[in-house]
C-alpha positions as CSV (number, residue, x, y, z in Angstrom):
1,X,51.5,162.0,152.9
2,X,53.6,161.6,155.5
3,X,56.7,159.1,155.3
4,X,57.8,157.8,158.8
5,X,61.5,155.5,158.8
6,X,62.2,153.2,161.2
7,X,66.3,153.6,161.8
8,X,68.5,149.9,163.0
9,X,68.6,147.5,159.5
10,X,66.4,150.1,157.9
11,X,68.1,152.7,157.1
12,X,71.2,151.7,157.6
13,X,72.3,147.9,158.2
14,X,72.7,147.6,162.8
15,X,75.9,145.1,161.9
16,X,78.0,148.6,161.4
17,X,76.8,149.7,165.0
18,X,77.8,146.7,166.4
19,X,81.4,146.7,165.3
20,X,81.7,150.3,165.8
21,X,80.9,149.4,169.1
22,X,82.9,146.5,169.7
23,X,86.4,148.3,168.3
24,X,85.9,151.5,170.9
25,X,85.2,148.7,173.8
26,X,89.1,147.3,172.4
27,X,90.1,150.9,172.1
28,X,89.4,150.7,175.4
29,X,91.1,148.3,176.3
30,X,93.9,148.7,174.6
31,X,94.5,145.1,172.6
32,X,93.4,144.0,169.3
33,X,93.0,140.6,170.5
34,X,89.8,141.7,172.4
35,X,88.3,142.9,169.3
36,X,89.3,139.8,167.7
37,X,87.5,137.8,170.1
38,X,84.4,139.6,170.3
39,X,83.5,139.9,166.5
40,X,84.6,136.2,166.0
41,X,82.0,135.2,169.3
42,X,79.3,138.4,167.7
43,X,79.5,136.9,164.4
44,X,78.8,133.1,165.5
45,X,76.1,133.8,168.3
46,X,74.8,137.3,168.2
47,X,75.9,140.3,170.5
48,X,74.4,139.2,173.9
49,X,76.2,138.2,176.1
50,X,80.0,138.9,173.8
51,X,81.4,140.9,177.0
52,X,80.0,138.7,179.5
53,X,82.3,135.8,177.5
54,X,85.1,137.6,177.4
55,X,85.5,138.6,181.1
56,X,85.7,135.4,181.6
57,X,87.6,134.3,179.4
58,X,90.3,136.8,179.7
59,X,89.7,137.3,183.7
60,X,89.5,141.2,183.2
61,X,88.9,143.1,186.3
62,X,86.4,145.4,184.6
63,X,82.7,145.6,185.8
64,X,80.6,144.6,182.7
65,X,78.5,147.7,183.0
66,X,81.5,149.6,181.9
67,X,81.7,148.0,178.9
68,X,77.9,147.9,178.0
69,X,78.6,152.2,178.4
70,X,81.5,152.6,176.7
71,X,80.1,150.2,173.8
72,X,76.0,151.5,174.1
73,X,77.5,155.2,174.4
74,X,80.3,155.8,171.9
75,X,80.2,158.2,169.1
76,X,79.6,155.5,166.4
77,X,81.6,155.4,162.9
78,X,78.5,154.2,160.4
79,X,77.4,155.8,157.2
80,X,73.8,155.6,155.3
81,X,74.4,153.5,152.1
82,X,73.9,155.0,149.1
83,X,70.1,153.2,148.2
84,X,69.1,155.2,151.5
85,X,70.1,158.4,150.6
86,X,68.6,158.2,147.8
87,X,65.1,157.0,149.6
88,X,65.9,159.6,151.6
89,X,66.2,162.1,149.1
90,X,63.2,161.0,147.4
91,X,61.6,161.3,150.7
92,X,61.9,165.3,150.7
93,X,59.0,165.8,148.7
94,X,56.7,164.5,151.7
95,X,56.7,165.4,155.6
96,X,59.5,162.8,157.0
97,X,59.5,161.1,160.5
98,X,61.1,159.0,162.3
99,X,60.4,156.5,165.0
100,X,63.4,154.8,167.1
101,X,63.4,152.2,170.1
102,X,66.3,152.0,172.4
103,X,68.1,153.9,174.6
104,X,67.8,157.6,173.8
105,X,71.7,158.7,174.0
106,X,72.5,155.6,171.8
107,X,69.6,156.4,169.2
108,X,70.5,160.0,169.1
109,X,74.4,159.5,168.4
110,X,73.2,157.1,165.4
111,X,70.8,159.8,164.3
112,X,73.3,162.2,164.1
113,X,76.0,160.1,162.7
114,X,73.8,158.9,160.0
115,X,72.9,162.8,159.3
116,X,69.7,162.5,159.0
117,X,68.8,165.8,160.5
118,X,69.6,166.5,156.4
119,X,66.4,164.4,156.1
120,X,64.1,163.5,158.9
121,X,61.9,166.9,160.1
122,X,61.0,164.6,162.9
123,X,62.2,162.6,164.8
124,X,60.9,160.6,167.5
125,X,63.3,158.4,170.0
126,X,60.8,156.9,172.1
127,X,62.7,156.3,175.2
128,X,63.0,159.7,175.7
129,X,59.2,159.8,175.4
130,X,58.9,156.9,178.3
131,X,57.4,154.6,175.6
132,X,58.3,151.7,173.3
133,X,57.1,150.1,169.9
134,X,54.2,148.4,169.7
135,X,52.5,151.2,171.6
136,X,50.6,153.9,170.2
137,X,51.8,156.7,171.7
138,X,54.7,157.5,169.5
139,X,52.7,156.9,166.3
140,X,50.2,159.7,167.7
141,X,53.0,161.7,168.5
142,X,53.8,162.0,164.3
143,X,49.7,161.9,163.7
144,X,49.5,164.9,166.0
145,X,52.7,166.8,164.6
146,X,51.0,166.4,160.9
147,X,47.3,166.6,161.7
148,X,46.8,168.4,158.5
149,X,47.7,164.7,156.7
150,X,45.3,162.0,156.5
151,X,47.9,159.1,154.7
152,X,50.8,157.7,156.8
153,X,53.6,155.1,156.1
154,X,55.9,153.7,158.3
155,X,59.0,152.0,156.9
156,X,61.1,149.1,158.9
157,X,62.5,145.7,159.0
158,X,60.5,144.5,162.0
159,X,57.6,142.2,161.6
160,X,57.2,141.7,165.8
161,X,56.4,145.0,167.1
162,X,56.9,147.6,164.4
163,X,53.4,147.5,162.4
164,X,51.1,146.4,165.1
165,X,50.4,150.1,166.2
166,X,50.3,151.5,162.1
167,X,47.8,149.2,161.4
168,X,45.8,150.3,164.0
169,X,46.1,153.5,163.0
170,X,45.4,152.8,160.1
171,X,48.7,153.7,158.6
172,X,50.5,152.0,155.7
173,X,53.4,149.7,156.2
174,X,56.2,148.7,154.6
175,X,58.1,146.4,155.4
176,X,61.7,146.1,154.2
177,X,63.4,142.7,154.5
178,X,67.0,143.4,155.2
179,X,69.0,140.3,154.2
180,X,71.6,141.1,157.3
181,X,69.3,141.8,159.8
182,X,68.0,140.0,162.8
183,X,64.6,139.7,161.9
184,X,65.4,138.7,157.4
185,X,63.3,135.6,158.9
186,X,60.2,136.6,160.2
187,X,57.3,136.4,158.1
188,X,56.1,139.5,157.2
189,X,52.6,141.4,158.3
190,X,51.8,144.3,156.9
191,X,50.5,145.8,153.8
192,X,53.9,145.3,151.5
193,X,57.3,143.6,151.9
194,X,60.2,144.8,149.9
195,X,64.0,143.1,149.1
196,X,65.5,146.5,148.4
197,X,65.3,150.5,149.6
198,X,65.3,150.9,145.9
199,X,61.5,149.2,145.7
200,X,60.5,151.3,148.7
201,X,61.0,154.3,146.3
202,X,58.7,152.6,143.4
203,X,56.7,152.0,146.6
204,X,56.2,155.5,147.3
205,X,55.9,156.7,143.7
206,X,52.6,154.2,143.6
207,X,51.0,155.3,146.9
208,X,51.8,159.0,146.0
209,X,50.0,158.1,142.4
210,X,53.5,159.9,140.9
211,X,53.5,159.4,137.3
């Protein structure tokens, strides 16, 4: 069996990202007032348009494009939570994956953050492959890799785009609903939906047929 992670709000909750992000952009800038601003705006309407806002509002005479580089490009200060380690741990037993959407610099520096090269024999940053969840390709990619296995599970939080390929496939899916992340509110559409990373190990353990 092969056990494939998802990475932002699954193995580690995004929110961290984001205000690692947001304190090197006031690093940056050299105020605490900026970083005030922007997690008080990120916290009541989401991270889009935060430095757009606060141009304006502060009439800085930086291009916004600096700012989305300094914040999508930073070396990021975020740490796996103890309930996915120990996932991840219990992962070892099987060939490990992992399949990550967004830009490939910024997916790489969380990867290796995160330390998951401790963990993950795989992984797969899809930008770097010129394709994007919900498409096959990257799923094949891991099929391919591990054509010796026949059983497949893909862990994330995203209901949208994340299991549309698997089941396809014919993989598994798992769903985890992360109670801080963006998607906690779409209904779910795969084979199992879990509260915790603890159940996705009892999750395992039954697909595996572990006594």
């Amino acid at each position: 069996m092969v056990v494939v992670f998802d990475l932002d709000d699954t193995l580690y909750d995004e929110v961290m990202f984001v205000k690692s992000g947001l304190r090197e952009v006031a690093n940056f800038l050299q105020d605490e007032k900026y970083y005030r601003f922007m997690i008080e705006l990120f916290e009541r309407e989401g991270s889009g348009t935060v430095f757009n806002k606060m141009i304006e509002k502060f009439d800085l005479n930086i291009p916004l494009q600096k700012l989305i580089e300094i914040y999508r490009f930073h070396k990021p200060n975020i740490t796996l939570p103890p309930q996915s380690i120990e996932l991840l741990e219990y992962a070892k037993k099987f060939k490990t994956a992992l399949i990550s959407d967004g830009h490939y610099i910024m997916q790489r520096n969380k990867f290796d953050a995160l330390g998951l090269e401790r963990f993950v024999d795989y992984p797969v940053f899809t930008d770097f492959y010129h394709t994007r969840k919900p498409e096959c390709k990257p799923y094949e990619m891991v099929m391919r890799r591990y054509a010796e296995e026949s059983r497949f599970v893909y862990i994330s939080d995203n209901p949208k785009k994340d299991f549309i390929a698997p089941k396809m496939l014919g993989w598994i899916g798992i769903r985890y609903k992360n109670p801080v992340g963006i998607y906690k509110d779409i209904p779910n559409d795969t084979d199992y939906e879990v509260q915790s990373r603890e159940a996705v190990i009892k999750l395992l353990r039954d697909l595996s047929n572990e006594k």
